[in-house]
PDB file of N, CA, C and O in Angstrom:
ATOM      1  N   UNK A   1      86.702 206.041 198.061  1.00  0.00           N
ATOM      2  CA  UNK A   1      86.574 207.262 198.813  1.00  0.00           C
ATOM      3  C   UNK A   1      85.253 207.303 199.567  1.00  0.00           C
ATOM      4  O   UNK A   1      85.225 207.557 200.771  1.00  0.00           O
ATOM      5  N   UNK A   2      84.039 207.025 198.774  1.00  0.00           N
ATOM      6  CA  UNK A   2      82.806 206.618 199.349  1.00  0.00           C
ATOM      7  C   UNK A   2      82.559 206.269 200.884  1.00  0.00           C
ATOM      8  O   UNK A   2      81.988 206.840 201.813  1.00  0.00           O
ATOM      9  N   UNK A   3      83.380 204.844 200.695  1.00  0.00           N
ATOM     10  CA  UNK A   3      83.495 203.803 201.692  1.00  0.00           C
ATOM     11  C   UNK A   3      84.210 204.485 202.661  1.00  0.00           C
ATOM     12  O   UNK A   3      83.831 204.211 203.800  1.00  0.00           O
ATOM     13  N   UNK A   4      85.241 205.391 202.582  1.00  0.00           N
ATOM     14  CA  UNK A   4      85.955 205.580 203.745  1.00  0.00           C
ATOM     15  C   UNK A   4      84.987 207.475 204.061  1.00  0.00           C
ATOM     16  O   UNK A   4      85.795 208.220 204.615  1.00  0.00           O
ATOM     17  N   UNK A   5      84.473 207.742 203.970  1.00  0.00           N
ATOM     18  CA  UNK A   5      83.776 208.262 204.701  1.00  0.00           C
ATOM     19  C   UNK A   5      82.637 207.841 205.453  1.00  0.00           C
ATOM     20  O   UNK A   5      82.378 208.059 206.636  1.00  0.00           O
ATOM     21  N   UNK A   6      81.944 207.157 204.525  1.00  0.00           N
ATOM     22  CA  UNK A   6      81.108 206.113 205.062  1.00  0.00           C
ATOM     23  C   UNK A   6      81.665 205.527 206.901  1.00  0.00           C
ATOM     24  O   UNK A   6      81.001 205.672 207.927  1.00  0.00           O
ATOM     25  N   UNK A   7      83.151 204.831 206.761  1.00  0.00           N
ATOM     26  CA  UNK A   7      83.233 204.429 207.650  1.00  0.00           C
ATOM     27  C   UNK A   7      83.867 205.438 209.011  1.00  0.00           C
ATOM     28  O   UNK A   7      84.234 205.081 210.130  1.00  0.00           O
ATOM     29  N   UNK A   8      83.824 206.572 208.497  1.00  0.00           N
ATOM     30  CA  UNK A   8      84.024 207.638 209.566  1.00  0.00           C
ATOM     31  C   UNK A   8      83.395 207.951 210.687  1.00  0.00           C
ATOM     32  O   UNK A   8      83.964 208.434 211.666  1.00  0.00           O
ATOM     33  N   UNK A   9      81.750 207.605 210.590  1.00  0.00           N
ATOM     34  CA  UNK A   9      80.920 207.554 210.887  1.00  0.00           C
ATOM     35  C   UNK A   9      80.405 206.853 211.881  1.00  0.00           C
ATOM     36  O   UNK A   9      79.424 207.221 212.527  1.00  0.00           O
ATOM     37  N   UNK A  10      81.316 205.325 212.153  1.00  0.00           N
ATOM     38  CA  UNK A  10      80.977 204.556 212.803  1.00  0.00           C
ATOM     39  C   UNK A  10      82.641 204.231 213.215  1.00  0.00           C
ATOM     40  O   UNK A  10      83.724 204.451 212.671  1.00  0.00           O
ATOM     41  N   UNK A  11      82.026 203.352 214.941  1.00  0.00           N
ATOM     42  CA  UNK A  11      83.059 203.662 216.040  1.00  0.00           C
ATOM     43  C   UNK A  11      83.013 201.789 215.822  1.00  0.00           C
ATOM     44  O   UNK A  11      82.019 201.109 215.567  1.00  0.00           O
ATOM     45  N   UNK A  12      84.536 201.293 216.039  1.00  0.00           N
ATOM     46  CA  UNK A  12      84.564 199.841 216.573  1.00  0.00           C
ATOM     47  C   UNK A  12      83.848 199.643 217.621  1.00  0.00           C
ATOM     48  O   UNK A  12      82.970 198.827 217.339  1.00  0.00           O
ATOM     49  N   UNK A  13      83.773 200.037 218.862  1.00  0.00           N
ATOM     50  CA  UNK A  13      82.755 199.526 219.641  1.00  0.00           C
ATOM     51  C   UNK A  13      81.602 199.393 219.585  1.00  0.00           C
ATOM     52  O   UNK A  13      81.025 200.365 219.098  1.00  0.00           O
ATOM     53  N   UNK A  14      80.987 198.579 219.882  1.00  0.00           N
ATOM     54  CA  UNK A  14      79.142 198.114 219.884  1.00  0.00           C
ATOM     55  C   UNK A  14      78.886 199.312 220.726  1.00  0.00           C
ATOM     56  O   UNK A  14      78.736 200.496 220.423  1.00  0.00           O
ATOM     57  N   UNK A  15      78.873 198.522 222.165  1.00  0.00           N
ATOM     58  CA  UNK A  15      78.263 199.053 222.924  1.00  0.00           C
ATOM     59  C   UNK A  15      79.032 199.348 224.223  1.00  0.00           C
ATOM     60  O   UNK A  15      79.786 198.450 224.597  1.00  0.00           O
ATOM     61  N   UNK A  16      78.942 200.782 225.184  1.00  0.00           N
ATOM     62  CA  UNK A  16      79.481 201.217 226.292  1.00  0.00           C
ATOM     63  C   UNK A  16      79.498 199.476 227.573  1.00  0.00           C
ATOM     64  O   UNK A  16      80.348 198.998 228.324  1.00  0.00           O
ATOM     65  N   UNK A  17      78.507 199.203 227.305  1.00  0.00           N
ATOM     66  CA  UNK A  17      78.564 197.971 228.289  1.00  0.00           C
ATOM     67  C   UNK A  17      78.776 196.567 228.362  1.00  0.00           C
ATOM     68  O   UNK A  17      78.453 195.711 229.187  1.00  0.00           O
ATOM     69  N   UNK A  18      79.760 196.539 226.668  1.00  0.00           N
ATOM     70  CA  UNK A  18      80.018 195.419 226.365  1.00  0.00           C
ATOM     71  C   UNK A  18      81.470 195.957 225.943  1.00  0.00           C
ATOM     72  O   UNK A  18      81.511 196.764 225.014  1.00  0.00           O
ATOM     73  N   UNK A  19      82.696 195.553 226.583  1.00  0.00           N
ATOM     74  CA  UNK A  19      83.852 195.895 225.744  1.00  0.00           C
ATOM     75  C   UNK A  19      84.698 195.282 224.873  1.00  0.00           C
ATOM     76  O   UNK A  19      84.528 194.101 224.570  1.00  0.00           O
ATOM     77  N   UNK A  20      85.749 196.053 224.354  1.00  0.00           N
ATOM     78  CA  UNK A  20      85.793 195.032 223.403  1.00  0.00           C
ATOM     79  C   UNK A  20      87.262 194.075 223.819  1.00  0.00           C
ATOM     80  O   UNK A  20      88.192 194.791 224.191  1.00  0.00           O
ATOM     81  N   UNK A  21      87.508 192.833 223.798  1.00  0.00           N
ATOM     82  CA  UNK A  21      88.244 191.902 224.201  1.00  0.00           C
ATOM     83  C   UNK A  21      89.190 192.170 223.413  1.00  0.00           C
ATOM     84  O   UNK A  21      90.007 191.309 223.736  1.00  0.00           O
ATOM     85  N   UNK A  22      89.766 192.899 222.415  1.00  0.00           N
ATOM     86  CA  UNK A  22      91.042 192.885 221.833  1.00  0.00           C
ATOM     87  C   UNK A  22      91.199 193.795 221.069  1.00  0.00           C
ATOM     88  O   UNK A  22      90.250 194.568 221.199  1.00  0.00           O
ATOM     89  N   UNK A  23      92.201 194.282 219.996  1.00  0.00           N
ATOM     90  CA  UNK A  23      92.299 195.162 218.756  1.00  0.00           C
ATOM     91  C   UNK A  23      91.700 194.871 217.863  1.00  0.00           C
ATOM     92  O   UNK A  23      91.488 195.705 216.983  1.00  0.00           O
ATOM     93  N   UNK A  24      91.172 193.473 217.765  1.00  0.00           N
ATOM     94  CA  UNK A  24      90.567 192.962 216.396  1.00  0.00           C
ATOM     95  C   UNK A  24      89.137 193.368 216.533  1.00  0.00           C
ATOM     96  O   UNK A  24      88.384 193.056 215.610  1.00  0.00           O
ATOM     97  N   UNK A  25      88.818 193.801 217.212  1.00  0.00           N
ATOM     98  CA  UNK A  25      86.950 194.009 217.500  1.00  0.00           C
ATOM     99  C   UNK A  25      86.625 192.688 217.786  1.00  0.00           C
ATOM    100  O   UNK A  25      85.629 192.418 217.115  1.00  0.00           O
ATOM    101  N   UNK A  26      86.979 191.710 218.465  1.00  0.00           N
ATOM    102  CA  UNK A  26      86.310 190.784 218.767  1.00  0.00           C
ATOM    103  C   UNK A  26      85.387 191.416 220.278  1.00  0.00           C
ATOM    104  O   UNK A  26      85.684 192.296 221.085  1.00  0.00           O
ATOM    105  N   UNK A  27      84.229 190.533 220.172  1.00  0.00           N
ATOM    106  CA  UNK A  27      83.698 191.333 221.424  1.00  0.00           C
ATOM    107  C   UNK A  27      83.384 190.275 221.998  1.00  0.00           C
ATOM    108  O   UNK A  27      83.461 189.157 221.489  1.00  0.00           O
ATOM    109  N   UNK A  28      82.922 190.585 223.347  1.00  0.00           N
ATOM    110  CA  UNK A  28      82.539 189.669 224.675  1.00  0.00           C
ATOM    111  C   UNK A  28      81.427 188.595 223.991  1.00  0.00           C
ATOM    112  O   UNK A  28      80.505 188.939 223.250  1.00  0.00           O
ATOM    113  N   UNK A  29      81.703 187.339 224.375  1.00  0.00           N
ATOM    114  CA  UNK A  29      80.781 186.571 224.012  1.00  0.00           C
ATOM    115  C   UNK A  29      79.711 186.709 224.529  1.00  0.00           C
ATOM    116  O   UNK A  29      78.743 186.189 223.973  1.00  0.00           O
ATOM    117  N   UNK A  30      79.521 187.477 225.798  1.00  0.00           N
ATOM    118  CA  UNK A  30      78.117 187.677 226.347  1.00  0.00           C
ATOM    119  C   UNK A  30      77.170 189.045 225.587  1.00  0.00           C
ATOM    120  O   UNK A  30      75.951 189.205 225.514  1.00  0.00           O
ATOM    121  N   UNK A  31      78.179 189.798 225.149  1.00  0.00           N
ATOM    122  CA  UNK A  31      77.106 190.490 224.135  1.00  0.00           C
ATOM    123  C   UNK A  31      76.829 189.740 222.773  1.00  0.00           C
ATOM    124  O   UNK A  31      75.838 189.999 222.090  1.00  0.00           O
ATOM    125  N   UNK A  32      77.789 188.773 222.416  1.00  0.00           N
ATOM    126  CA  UNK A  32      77.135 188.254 221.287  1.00  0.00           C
ATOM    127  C   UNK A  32      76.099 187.509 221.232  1.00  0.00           C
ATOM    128  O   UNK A  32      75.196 187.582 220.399  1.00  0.00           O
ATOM    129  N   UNK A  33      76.247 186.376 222.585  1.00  0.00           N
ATOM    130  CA  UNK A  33      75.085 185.734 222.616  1.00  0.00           C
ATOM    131  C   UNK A  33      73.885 186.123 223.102  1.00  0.00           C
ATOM    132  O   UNK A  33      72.868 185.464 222.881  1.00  0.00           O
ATOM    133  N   UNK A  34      73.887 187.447 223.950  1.00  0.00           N
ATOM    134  CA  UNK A  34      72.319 188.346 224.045  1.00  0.00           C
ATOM    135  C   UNK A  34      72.239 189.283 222.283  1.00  0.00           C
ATOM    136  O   UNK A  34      71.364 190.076 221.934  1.00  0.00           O
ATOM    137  N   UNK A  35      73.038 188.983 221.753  1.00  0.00           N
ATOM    138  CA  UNK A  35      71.947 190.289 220.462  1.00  0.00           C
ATOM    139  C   UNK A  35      72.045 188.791 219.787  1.00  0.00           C
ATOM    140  O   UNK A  35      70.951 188.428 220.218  1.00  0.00           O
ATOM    141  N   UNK A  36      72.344 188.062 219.325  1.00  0.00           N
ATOM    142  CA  UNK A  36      71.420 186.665 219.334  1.00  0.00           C
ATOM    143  C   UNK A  36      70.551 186.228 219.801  1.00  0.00           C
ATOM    144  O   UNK A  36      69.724 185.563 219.177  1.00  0.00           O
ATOM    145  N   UNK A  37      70.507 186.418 220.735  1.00  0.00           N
ATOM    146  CA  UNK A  37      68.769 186.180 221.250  1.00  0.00           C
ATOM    147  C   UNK A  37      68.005 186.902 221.129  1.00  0.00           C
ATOM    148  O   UNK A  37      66.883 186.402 221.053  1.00  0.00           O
ATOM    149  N   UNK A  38      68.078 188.646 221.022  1.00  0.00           N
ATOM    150  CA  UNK A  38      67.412 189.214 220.624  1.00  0.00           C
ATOM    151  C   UNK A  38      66.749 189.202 219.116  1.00  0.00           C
ATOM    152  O   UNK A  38      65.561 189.357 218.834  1.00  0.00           O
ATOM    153  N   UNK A  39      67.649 189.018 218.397  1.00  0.00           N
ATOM    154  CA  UNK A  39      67.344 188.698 217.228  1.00  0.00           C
ATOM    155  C   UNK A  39      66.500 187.807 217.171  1.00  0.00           C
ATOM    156  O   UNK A  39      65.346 187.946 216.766  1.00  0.00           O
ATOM    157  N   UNK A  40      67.144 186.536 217.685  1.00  0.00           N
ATOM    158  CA  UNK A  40      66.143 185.161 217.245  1.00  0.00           C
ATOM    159  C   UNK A  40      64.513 185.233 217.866  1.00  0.00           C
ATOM    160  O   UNK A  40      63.428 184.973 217.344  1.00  0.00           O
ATOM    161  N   UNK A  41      64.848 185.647 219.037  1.00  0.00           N
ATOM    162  CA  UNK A  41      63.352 186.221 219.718  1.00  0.00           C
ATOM    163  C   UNK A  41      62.681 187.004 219.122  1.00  0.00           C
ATOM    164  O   UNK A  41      61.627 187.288 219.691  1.00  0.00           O
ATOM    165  N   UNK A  42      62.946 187.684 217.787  1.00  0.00           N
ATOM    166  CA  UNK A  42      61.976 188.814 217.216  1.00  0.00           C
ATOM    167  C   UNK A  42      61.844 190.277 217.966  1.00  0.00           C
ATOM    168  O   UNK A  42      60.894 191.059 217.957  1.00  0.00           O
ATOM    169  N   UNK A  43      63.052 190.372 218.583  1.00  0.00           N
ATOM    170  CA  UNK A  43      62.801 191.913 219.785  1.00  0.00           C
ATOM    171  C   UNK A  43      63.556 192.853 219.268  1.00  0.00           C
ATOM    172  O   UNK A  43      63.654 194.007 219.685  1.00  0.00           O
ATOM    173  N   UNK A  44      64.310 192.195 218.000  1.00  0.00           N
ATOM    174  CA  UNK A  44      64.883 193.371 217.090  1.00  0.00           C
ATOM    175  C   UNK A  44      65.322 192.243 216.109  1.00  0.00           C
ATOM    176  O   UNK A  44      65.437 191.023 216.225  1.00  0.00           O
ATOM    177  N   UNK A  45      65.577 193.372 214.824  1.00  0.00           N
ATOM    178  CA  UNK A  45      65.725 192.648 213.457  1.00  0.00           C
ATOM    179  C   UNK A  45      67.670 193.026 213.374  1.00  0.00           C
ATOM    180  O   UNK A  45      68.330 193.730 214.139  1.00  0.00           O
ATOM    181  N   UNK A  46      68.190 192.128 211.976  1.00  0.00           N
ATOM    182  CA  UNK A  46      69.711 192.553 211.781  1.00  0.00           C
ATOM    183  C   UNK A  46      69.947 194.062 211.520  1.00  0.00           C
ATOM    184  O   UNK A  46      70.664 194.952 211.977  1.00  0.00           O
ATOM    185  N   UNK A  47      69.043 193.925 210.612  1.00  0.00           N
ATOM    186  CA  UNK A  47      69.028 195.436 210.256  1.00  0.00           C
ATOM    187  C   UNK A  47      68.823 196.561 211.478  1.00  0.00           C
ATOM    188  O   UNK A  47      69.428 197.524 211.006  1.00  0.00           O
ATOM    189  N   UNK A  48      68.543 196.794 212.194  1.00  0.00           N
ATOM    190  CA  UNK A  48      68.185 197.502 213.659  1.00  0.00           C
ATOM    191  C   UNK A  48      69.484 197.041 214.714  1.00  0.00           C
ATOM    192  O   UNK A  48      70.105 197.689 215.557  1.00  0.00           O
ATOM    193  N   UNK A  49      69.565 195.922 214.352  1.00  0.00           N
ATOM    194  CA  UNK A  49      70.805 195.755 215.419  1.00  0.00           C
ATOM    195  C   UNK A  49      72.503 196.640 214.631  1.00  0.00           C
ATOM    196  O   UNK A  49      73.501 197.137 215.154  1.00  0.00           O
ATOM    197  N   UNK A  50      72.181 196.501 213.611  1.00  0.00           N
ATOM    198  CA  UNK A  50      73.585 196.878 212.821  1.00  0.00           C
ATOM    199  C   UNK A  50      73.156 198.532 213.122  1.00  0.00           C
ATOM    200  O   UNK A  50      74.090 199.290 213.381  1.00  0.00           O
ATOM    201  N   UNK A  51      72.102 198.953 213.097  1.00  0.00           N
ATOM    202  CA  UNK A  51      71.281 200.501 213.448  1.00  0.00           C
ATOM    203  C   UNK A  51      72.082 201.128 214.744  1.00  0.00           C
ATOM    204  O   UNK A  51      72.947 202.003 214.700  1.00  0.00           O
ATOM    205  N   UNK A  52      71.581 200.467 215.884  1.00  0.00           N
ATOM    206  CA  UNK A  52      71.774 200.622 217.040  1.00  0.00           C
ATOM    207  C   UNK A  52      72.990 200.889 217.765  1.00  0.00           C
ATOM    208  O   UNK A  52      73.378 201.798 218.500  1.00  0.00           O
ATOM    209  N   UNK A  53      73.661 199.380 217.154  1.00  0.00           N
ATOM    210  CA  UNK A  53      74.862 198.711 218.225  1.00  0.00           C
ATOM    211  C   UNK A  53      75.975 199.784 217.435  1.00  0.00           C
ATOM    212  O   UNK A  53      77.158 199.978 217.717  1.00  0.00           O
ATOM    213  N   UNK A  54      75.259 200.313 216.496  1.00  0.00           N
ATOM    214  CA  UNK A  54      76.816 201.062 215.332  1.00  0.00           C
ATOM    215  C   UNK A  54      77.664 200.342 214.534  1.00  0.00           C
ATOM    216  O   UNK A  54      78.536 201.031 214.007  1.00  0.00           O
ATOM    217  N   UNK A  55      77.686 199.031 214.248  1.00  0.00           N
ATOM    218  CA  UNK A  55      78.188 197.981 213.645  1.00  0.00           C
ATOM    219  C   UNK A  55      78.068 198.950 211.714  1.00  0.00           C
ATOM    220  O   UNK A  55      77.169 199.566 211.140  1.00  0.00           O
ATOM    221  N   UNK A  56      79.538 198.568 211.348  1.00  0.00           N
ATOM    222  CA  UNK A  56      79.687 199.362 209.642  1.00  0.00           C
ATOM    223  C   UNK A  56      78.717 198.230 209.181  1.00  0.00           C
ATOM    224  O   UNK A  56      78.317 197.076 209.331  1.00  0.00           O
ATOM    225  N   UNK A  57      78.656 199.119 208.675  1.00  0.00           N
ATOM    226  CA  UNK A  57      77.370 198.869 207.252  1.00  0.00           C
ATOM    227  C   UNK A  57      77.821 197.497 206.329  1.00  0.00           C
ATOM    228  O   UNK A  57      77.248 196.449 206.033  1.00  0.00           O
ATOM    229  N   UNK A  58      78.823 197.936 206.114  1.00  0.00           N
ATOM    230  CA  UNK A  58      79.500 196.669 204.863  1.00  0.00           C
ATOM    231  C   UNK A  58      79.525 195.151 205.881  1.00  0.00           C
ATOM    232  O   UNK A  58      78.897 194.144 205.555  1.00  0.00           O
ATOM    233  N   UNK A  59      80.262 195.238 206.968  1.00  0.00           N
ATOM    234  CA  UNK A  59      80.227 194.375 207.276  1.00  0.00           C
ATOM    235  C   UNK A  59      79.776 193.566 208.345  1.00  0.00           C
ATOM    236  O   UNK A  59      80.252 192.511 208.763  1.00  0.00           O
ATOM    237  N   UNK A  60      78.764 194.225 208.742  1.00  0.00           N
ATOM    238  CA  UNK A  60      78.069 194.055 209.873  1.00  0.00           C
ATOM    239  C   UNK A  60      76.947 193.124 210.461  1.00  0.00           C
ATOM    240  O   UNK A  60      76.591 192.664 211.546  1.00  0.00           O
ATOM    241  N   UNK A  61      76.528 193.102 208.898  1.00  0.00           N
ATOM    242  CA  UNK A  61      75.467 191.975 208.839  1.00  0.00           C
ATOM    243  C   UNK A  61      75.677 190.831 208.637  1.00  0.00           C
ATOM    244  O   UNK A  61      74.835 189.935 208.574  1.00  0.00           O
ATOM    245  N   UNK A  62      77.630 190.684 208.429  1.00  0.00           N
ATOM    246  CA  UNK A  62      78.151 189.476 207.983  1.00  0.00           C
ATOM    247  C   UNK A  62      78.587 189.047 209.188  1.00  0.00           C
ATOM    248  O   UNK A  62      78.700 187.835 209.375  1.00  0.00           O
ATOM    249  N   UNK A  63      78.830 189.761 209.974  1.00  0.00           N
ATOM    250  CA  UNK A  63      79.629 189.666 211.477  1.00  0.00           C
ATOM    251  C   UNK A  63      78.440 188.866 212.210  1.00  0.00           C
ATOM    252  O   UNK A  63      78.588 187.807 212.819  1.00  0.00           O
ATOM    253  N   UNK A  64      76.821 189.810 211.977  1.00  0.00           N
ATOM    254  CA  UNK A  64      76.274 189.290 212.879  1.00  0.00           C
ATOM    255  C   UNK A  64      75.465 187.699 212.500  1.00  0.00           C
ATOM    256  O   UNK A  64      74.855 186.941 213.254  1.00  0.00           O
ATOM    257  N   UNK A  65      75.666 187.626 211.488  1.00  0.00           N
ATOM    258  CA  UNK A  65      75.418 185.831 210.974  1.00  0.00           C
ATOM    259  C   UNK A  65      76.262 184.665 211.372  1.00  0.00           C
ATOM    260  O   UNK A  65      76.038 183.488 211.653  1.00  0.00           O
ATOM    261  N   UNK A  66      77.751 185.747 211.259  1.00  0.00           N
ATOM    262  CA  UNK A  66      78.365 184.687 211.860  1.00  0.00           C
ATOM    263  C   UNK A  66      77.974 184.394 213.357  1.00  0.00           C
ATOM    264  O   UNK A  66      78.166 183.220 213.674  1.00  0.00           O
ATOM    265  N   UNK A  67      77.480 185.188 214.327  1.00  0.00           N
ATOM    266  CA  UNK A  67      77.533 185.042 215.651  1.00  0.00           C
ATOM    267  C   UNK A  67      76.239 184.336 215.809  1.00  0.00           C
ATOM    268  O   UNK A  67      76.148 183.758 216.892  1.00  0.00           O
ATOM    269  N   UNK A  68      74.872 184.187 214.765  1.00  0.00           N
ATOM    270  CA  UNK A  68      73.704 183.460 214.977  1.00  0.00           C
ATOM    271  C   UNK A  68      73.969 182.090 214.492  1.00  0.00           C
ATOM    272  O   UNK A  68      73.293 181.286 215.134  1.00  0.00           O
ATOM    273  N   UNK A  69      74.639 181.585 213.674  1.00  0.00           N
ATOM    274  CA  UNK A  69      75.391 180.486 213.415  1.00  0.00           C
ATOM    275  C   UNK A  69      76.239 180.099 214.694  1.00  0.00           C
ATOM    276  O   UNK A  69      76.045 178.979 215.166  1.00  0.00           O
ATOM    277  N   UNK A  70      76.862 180.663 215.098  1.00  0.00           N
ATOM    278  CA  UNK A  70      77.671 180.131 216.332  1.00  0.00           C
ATOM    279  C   UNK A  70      76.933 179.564 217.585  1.00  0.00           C
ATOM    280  O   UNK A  70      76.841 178.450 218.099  1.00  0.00           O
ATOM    281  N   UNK A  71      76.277 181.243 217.951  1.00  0.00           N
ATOM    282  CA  UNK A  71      75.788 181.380 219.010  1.00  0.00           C
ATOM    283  C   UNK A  71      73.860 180.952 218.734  1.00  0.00           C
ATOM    284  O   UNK A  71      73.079 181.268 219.631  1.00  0.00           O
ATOM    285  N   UNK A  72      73.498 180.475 217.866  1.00  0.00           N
ATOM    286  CA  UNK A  72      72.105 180.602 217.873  1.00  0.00           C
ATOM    287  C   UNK A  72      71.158 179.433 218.751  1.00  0.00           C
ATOM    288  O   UNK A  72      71.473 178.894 219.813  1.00  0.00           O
ATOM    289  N   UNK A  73      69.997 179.247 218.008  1.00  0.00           N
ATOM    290  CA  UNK A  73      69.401 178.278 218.629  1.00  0.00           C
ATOM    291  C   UNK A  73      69.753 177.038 219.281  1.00  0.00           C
ATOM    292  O   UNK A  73      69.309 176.750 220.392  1.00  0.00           O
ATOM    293  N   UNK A  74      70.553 176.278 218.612  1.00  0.00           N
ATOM    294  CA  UNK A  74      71.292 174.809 218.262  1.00  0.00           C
ATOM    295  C   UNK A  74      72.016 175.081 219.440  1.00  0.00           C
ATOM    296  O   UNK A  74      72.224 173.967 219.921  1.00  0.00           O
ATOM    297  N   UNK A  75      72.517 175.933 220.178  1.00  0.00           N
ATOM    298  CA  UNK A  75      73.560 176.020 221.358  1.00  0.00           C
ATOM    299  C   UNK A  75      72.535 176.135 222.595  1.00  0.00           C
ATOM    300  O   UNK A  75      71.748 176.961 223.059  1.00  0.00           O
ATOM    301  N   UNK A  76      73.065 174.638 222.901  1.00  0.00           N
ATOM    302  CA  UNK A  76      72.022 174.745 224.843  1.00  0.00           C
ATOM    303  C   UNK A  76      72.864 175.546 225.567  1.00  0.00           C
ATOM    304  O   UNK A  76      74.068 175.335 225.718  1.00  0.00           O
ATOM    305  N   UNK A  77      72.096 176.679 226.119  1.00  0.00           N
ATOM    306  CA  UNK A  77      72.579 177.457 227.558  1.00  0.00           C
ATOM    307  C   UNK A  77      71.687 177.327 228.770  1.00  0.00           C
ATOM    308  O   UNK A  77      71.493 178.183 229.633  1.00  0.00           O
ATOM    309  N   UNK A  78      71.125 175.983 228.681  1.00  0.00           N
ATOM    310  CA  UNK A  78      70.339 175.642 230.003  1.00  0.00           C
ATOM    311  C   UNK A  78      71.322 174.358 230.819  1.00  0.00           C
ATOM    312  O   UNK A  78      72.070 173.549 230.271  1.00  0.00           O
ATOM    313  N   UNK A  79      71.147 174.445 231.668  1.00  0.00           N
ATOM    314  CA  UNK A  79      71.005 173.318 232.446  1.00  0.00           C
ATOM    315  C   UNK A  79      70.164 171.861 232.434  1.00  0.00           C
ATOM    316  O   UNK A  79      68.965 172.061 232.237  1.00  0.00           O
ATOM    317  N   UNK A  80      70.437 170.747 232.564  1.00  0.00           N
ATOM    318  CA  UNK A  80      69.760 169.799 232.568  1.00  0.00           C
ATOM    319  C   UNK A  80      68.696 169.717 234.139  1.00  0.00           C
ATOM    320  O   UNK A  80      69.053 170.238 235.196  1.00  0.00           O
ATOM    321  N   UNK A  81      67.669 169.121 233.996  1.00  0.00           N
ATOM    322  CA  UNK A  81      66.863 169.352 235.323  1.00  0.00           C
ATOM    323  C   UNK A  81      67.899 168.625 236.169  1.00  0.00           C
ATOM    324  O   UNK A  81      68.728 167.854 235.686  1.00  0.00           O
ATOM    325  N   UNK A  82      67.783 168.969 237.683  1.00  0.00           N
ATOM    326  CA  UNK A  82      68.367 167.850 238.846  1.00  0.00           C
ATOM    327  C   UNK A  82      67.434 167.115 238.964  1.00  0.00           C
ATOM    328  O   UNK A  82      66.342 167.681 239.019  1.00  0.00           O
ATOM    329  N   UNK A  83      67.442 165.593 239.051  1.00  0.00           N
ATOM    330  CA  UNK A  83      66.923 164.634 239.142  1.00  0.00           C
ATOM    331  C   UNK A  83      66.415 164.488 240.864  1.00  0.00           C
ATOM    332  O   UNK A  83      66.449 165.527 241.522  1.00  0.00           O
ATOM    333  N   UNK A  84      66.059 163.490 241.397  1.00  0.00           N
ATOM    334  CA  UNK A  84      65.289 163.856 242.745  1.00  0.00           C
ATOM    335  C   UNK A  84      66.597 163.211 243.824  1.00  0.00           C
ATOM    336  O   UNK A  84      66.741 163.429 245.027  1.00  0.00           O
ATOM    337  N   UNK A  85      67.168 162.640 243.205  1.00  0.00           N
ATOM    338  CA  UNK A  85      68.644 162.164 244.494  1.00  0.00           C
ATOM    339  C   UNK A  85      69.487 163.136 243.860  1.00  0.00           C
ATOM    340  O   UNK A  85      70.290 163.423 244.747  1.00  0.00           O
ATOM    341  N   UNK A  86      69.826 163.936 242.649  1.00  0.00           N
ATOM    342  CA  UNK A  86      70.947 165.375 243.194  1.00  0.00           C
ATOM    343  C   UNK A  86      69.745 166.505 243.904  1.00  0.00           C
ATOM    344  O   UNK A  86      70.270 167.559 244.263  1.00  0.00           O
ATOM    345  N   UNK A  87      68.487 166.433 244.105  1.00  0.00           N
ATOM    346  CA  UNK A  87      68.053 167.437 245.198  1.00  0.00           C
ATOM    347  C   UNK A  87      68.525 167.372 246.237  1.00  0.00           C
ATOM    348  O   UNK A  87      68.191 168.164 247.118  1.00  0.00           O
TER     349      UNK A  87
END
C-alpha cells in the first residue's frame, strides 16, 4: 500500500523535452545519453537526477545505471580527426 502511494506521486515521463518513445517508458536515447554525461561530468549526482527528472524512487536509480553502463564513458561520440587529404 506504501509503495503505491508512493508511486502516485510520480509521472512516467522524465522530462517535457524529451518524450517518451513507447508505453514501456523507454525514452529517447538523446536524453539518456545527456543525463549521462551530466552525471559523469559531476553537474549533477543519481540521486538529484532521480530528484529532478521525477524518475520512482524504487527504480530509478536502477534505470539510471543501466543507461551509464550503456551509454557512459567507454562509448565514443566523437569523430575521428580528418586527416590532411580528407581536408
Amino acid at each position: 500500500m506504501r509503495d503505491e502511494k508512493l508511486a502516485e506521486n510520480y509521472s512516467t515521463q522524465v522530462s517535457d523535452s524529451f518524450e517518451k518513445t513507447d508505453e514501456k517508458c523507454n525514452y529517447e536515447i538523446a536524453f539518456r545519453r545527456w543525463l549521462v554525461r551530466e552525471i559523469e561530468e559531476g553537474r549533477t549526482s543519481v540521486s538529484d537526477a532521480v530528484k529532478t527528472y521525477n524518475f520512482h524512487p524504487k527504480n530509478g536509480f536502477e534505470t539510471i545505471r543501466r543507461w551509464r553502463l550503456k551509454y557512459g564513458p567507454s562509448m565514443v561520440l566523437a569523430l575521428e580527426d580528418m586527416t590532411a587529404t580528407e581536408r
